[in-house]
MIGUBA-386208 format. One record per residue (C-alpha): residue in one letter; x, y negated, z negated. Coordinates in steps of 0.02 Angstrom, whole numbers, plus 50000, padded with zeros to 5 digits. Each point is the difference from the previous one (the first is absolute). Example, Ala and Ser with C-alpha at 12.3 -4.5 7.8 and 13.67 -1.06 7.14 Angstrom:
['A', [50615, 50225, 49610]]
['S', [50069, 49828, 50033]]
END
This chain:
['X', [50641, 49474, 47793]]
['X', [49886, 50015, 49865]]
['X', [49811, 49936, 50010]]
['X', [49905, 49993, 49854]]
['X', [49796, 50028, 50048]]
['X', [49883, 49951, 49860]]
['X', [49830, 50075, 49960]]
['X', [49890, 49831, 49918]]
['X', [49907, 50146, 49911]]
['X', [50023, 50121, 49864]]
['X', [49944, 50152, 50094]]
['X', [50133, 50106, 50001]]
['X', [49953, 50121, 50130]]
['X', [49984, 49847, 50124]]
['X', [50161, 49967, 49985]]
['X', [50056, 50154, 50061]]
['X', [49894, 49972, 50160]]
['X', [50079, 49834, 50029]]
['X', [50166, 50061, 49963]]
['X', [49986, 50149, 50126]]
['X', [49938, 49868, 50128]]
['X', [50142, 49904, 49966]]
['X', [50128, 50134, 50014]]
['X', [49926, 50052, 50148]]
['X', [50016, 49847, 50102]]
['X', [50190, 49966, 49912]]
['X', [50148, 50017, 50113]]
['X', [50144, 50128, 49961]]
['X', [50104, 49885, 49859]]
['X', [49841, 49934, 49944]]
['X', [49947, 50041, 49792]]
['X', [49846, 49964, 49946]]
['X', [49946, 49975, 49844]]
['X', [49821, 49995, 49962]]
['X', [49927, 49941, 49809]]
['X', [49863, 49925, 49921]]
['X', [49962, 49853, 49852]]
['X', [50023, 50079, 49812]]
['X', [49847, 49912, 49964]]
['X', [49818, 49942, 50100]]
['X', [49851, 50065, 50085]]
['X', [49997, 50191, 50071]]
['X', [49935, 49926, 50178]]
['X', [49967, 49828, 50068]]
['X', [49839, 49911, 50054]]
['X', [49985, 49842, 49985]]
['X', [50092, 49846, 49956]]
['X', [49986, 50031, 49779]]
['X', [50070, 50152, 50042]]
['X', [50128, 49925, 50137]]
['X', [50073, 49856, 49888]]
['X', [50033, 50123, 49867]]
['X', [50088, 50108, 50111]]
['X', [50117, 49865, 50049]]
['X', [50025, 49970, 49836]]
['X', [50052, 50187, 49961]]
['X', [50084, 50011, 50163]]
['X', [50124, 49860, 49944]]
['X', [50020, 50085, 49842]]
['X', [50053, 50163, 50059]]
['X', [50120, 49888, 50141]]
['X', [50074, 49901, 49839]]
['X', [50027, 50154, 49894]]
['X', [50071, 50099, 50151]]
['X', [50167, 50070, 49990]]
['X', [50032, 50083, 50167]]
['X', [50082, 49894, 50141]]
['X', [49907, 49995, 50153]]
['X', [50019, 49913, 50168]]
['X', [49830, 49955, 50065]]
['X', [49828, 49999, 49891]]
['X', [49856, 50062, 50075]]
['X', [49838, 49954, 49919]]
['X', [49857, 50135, 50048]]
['X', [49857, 49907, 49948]]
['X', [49896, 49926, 50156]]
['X', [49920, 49823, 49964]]
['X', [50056, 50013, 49815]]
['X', [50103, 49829, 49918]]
['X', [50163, 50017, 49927]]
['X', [50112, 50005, 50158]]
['X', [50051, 49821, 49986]]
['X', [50047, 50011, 49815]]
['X', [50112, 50147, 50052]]
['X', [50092, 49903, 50123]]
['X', [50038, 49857, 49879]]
['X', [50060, 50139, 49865]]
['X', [50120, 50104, 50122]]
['X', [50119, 49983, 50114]]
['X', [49975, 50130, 50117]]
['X', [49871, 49982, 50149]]
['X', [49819, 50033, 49947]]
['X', [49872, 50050, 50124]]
['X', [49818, 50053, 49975]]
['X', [49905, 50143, 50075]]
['X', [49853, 49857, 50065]]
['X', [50126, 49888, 50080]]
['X', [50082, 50137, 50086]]
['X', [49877, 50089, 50061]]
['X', [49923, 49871, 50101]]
['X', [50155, 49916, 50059]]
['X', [50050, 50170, 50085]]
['X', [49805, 50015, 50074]]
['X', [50042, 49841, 50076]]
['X', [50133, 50069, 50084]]
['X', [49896, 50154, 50058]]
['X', [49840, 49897, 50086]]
['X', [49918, 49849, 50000]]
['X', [49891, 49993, 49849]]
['X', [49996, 50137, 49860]]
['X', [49886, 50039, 49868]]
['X', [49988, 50078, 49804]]
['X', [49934, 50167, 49935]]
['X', [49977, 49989, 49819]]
['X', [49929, 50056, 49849]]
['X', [49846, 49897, 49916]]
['X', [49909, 49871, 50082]]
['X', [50046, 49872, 49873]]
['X', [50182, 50020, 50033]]
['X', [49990, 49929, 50164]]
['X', [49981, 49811, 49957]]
['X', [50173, 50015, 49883]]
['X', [50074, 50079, 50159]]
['X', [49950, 49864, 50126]]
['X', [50048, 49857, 49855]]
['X', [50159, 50127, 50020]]
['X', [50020, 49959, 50179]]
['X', [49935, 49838, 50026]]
['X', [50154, 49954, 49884]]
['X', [50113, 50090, 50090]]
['X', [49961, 49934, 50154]]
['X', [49926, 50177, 50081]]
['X', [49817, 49965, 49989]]
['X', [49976, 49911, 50161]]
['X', [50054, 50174, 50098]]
['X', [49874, 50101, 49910]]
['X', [49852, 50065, 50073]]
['X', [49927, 50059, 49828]]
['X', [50027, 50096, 49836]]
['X', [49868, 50118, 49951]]
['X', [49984, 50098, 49821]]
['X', [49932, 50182, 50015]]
['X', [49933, 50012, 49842]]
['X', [50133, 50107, 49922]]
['X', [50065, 49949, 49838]]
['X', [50199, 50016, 49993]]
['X', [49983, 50157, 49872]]
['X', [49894, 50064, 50128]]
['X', [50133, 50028, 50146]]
['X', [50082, 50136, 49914]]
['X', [49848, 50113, 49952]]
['X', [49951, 50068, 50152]]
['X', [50160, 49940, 50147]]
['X', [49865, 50082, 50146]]
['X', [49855, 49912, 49948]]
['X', [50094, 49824, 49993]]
['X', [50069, 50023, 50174]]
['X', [49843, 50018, 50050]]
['X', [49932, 49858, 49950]]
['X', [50166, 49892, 50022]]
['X', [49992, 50051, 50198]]
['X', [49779, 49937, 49995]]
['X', [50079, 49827, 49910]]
['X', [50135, 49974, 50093]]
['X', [49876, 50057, 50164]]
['X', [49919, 49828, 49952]]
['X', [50135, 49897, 50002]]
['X', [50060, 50049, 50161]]
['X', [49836, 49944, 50076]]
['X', [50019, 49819, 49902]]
['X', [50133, 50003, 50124]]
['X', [50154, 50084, 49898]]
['X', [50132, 50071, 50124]]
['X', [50106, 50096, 49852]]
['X', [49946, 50044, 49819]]
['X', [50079, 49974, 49827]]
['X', [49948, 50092, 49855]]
['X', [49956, 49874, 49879]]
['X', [50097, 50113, 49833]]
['X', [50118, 50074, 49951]]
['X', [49903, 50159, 49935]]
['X', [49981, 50014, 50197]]
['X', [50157, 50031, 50009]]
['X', [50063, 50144, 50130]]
['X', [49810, 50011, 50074]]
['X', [50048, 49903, 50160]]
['X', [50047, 50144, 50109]]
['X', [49833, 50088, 49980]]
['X', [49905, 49839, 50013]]
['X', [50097, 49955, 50176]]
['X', [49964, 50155, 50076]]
['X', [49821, 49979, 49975]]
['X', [49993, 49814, 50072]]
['X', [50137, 50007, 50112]]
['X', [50087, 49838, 49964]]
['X', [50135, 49951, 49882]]
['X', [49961, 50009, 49826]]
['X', [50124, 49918, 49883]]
['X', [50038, 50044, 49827]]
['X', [50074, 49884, 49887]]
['X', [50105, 50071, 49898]]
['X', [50091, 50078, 50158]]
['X', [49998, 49830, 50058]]
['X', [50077, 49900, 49857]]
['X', [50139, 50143, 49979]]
['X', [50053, 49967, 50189]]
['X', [49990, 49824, 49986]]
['X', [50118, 50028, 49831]]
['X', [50152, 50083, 50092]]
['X', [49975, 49866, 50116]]
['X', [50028, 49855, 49897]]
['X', [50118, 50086, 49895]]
['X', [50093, 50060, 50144]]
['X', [50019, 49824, 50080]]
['X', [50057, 49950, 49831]]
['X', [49859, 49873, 49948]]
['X', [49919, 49975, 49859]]
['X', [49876, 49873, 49946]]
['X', [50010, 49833, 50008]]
['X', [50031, 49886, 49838]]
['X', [50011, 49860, 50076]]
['X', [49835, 49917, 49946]]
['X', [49834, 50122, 49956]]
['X', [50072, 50155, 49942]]
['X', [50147, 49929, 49905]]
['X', [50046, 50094, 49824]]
['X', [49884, 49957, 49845]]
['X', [50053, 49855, 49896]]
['X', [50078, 50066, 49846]]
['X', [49873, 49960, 49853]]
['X', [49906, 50089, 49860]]
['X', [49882, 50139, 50038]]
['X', [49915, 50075, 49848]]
['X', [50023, 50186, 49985]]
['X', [50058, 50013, 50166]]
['X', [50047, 50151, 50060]]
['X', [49828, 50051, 49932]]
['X', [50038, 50196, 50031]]
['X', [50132, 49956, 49880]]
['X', [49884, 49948, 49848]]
['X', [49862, 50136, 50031]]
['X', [50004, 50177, 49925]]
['X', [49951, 50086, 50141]]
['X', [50047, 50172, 49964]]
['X', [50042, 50062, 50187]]
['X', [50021, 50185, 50012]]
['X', [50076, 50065, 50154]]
['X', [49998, 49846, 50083]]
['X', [49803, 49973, 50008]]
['X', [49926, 49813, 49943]]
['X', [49900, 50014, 49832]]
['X', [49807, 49980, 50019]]
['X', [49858, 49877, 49919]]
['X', [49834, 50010, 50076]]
['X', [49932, 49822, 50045]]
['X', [49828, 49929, 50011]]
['X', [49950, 49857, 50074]]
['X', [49865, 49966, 49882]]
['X', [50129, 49938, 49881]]
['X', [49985, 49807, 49926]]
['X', [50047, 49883, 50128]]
['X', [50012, 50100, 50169]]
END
């Protein structure tokens, strides 16, 4: 079995964390393949910077030429996973999704660890869609910007393990960490609280063999059916773009926000 895991960003390094995560919690037989989009913003925080990793995210899917099993999408409360389903046909599962289906499974109401505070409405909006929302107690930012996670891995326990110390007295029974920069932090941040604390990229790998295992795969029936074949201007768009990778890692433009129109 082979399960593709996708990093939303273009951080390189992060991908390595979420692809030892993954490997990690992969049975024997299991290959995991860990990328991220050729194009599109070096972390993500907020929905500008969400909807253009979906788009970059389908790109890199489209343009893909390794066969995989399962798709894991590492991005938690980030859009695209929908538009993934419709494009393969493999089973797609999300990092968000998982995670809280198996805290469900662990106690009776869980709650979210994650990075800024603004990112916690586009989870719950995540949830509520899903269905999951009603079962959590609470999601709670701690301030860290995704970047962040990686500069200092004692300091953002630390404060993970205060955050997540809140949640549990909104009335959380297990934790989730709400990214997937978090990504093989849970064992450290368990210890400290001592309840289960779920990651989700562990999660949606598990869940993957699972599905793929049982031999299902998405339904087509009626939402997630294939695309409609039609015109799509410069679509791939990786294909158009002289990006001038070197060594596999995404070219770079700085963006401001002050620009015309945003």
């Amino acid at each position: 079995m082979r399960i593709l895991v996708m990093n939303p960003n273009t951080t390189v390094s992060m991908t390595a964390s979420i692809r030892a995560t993954a490997t990690a919690a992969a049975a024997p037989g299991t290959e995991i393949i860990a990328t991220e989009p050729l194009w599109g913003p070096e972390s993500i925080e907020g929905h500008f910077e969400g909807y253009l990793s979906a788009a970059a995210v389908l790109d890199r899917l489209a343009t893909l030429d390794t066969p995989f099993d399962a798709l894991v999408m590492a991005g938690f409360g980030e859009p695209g996973r929908e538009g993934a389903q419709e494009l393969l046909d493999v089973p797609v599962l999300d990092i968000t999704e998982s995670a809280a289906q198996m805290a469900m499974m662990l106690g009776h109401a869980y709650g979210i660890v994650t990075t800024l505070d603004r990112a916690v409405p586009q989870i719950r909006d995540r949830l509520l869609t899903a269905g999951l929302l009603q079962r959590c107690a609470a999601v709670r930012g701690t301030g860290l910007g995704v970047l962040e996670l990686e500069r200092d891995e004692e300091r953002t326990v630390e404060v993970i393990i205060e955050t997540a110390r809140e949640v549990v007295r909104a009335g959380a029974e297990v934790i989730c960490l709400g990214c997937g920069g978090m990504a093989g932090l849970q064992e450290k941040v368990a210890a400290a609280l001592g309840l289960p604390v779920v990651d989700g990229v562990a999660a949606a790998v598990k869940f993957a063999e699972a599905v793929v295992g049982l031999g299902l795969t998405t339904s087509t029936g009626r939402s997630f059916a294939p695309p409609r074949p039609k015109a799509i201007g410069c679509w791939p768009l990786s294909t158009h773009l002289p990006l001038e990778r070197a060594q596999g890692s995404a070219c770079n433009t700085e963006f401001s926000a002050q620009t015309s129109g945003i």
